[in-house]
C-alpha positions in Angstrom: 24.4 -70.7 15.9 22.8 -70.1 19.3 21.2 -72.3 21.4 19.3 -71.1 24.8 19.3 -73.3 27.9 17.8 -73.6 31.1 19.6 -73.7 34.2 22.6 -72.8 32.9 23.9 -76.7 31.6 20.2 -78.0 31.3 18.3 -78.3 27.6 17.8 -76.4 24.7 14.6 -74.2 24.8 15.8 -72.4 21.9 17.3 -73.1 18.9 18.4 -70.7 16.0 17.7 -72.3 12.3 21.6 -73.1 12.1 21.4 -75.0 15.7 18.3 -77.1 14.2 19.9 -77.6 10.6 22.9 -79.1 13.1 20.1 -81.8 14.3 20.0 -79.8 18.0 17.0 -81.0 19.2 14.2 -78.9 21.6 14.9 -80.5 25.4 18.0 -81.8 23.8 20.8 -82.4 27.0 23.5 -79.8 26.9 26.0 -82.6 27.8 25.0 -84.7 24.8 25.1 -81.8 22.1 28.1 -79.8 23.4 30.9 -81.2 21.4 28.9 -79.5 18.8 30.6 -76.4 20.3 33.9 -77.2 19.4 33.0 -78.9 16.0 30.7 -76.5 14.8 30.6 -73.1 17.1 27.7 -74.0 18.6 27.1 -71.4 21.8 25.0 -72.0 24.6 23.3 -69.0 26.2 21.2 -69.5 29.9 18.1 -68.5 29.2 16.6 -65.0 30.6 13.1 -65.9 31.5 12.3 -62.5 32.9 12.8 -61.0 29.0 11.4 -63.6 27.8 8.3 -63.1 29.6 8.2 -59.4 29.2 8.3 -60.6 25.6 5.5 -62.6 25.8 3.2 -60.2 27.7 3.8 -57.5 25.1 3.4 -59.9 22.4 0.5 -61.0 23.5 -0.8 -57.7 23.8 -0.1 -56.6 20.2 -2.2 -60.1 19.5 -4.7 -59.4 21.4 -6.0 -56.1 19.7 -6.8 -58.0 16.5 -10.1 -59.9 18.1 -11.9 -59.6 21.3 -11.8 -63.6 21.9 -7.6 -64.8 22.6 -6.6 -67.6 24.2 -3.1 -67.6 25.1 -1.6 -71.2 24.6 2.1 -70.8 25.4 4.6 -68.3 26.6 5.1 -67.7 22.4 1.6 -68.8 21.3 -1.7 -67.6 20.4 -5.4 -68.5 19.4 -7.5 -65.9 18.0 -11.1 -65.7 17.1 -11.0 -64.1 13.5 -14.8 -64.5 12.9 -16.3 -61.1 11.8 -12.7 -59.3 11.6 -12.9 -57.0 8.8 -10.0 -58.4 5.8 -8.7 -61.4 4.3 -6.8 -64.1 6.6 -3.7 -63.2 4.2 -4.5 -59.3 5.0 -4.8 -59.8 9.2 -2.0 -62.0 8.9 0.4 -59.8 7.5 -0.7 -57.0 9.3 -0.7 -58.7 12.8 3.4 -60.5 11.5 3.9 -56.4 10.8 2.8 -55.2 14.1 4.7 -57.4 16.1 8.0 -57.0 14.4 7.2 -53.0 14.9 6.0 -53.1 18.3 7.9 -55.5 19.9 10.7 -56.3 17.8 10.4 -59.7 17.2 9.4 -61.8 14.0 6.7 -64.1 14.0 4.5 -66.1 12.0 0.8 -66.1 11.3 -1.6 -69.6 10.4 -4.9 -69.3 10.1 -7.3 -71.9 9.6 -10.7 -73.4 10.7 -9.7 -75.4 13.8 -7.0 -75.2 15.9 -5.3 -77.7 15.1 -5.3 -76.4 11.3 -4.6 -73.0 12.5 -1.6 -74.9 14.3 -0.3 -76.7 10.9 -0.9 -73.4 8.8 1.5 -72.0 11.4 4.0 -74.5 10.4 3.9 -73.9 7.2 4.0 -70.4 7.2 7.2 -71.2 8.8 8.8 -73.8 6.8 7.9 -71.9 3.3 9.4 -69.2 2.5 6.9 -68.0 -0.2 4.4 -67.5 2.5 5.9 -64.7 4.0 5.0 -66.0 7.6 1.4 -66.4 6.7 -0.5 -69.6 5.6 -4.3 -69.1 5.4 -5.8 -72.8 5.1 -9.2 -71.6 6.0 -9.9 -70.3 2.4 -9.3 -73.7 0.6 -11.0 -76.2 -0.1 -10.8 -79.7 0.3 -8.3 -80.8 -2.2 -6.5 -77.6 -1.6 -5.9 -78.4 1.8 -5.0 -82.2 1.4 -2.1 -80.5 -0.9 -0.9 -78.3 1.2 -0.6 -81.0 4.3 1.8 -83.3 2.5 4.3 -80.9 3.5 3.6 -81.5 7.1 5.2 -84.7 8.6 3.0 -86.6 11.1 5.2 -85.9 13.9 4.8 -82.4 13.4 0.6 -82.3 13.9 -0.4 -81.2 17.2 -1.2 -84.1 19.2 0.5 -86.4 17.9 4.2 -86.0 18.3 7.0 -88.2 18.2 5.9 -91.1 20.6 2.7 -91.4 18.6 4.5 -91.0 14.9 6.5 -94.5 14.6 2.8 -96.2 15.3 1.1 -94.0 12.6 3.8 -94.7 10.1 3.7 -98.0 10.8 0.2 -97.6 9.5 1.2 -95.9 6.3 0.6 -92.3 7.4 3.9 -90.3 6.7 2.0 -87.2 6.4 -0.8 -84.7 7.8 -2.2 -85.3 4.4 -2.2 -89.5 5.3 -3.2 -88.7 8.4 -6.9 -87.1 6.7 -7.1 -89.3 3.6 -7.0 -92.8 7.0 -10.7 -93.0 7.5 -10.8 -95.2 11.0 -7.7 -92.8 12.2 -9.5 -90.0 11.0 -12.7 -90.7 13.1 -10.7 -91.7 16.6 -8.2 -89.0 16.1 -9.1 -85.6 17.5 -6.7 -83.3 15.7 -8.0 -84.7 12.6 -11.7 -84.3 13.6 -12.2 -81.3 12.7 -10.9 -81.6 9.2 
C-alpha cells in the first residue's frame, strides 16, 4: 500500500487501490492517516514531481497523436476531439490504453462520450469495472443505455459537483449520476448535466 505525499509530511496525492480500500483519502493529512502505517503497512513516499511531469509530457504526447484537437486538463488528464477519427470508440480506446502502457509504461484508462463531462464519467467507469478493460464508450448508447450505466456513478463522483455539493443533492433524492439526469429542474440549472 503506497501512498505519495507532498512536501515530505503534507497530503496524499496518490493513492494505490489498497491505500483507498483503507479509506485514505486524496489531500488526506499525513498526520491524521499515519497510524495507518503501523496498523496496516501503509508507506508514505514524497512525491517526485520532476518524474511525474516527465510522465505527463510523454503521456500527453502519446495522446496527442490520436486527434489534432487536445486539451490537456490535468498533469494526468486529457480531452480529445474523436470526431472524424477512423474506428470505433471501443477500438481508439484500446488502442490509445495500449500505446500508453507501451510507450510510456504506465496504465491508463480511456472514456469516451459526447460531452465532457460524459467523457469524464465513462472514465470512471472504465475504471471502476473491470469488464471494461479501461474503456467505457457512452457515446454509442442511447438514452436508456446511458441512464443504466450512470447508476453506477455516485453523485459525488460527477465532475462539478463533488463532495460539498453531494449532501445538498441527496438531500434532494439524487444518490446517483443517473438521479442526477432523471431531476428535471436540477437537470436544467446544472451544467454537467446539460449536455445529457
Amino acid at each position: 500500500m503506497l501512498g505519495s505525499f507532498r512536501y515530505n509530511d503534507g497530503c496524499a496525492i496518490a493513492r494505490t487501490q489498497e491505500a483507498k480500500d483503507l479509506g485514505v483519502k486524496m489531500g488526506a493529512p499525513w498526520f491524521q492517516i499515519k497510524h495507518l502505517a503501523q496498523t496496516h503497512g501503509l508507506l508514505a513516499l514524497s512525491a517526485n514531481f520532476s518524474l511525474y511531469g516527465d510522465l505527463s509530457q510523454r503521456m500527453m504526447n502519446v495522446i496527442g497523436q490520436f486527434s489534432p484537437l487536445q486539451e490537456i486538463y490535468s498533469i494526468d488528464e486529457s480531452f480529445l476531439d474523436l470526431t472524424g477519427v477512423p474506428g470505433t470508440g471501443r477500438e481508439l480506446g484500446s488502442t490509445i490504453r495500449e500505446r500508453v502502457k507501451q510507450w510510456v509504461g504506465i496504465p491508463t484508462c480511456v472514456g469516451i462520450g459526447p460531452s465532457k463531462t460524459l467523457a469524464k464519467l465513462a472514465n470512471h467507469l472504465a475504471k471502476k469495472i473491470p469488464r471494461l478493460q479501461g474503456v467505457c464508450d457512452l457515446s454509442t448508447l442511447d438514452h436508456e443505455q446511458r441512464l443504466r450505466a450512470l447508476r453506477h456513478v455516485a453523485i459525488e463522483d460527477v465532475w462539478g459537483v463533488g463532495r460539498r455539493l453531494a449532501p445538498q443533492l441527496r438531500e434532494l433524492g439524487i444518490h446517483t449520476a443517473s438521479d442526477g439526469v432523471c431531476q428535471g429542474s436540477w437537470n436544467m440549472s446544472h451544467a454537467a448535466f446539460n449536455s445529457f
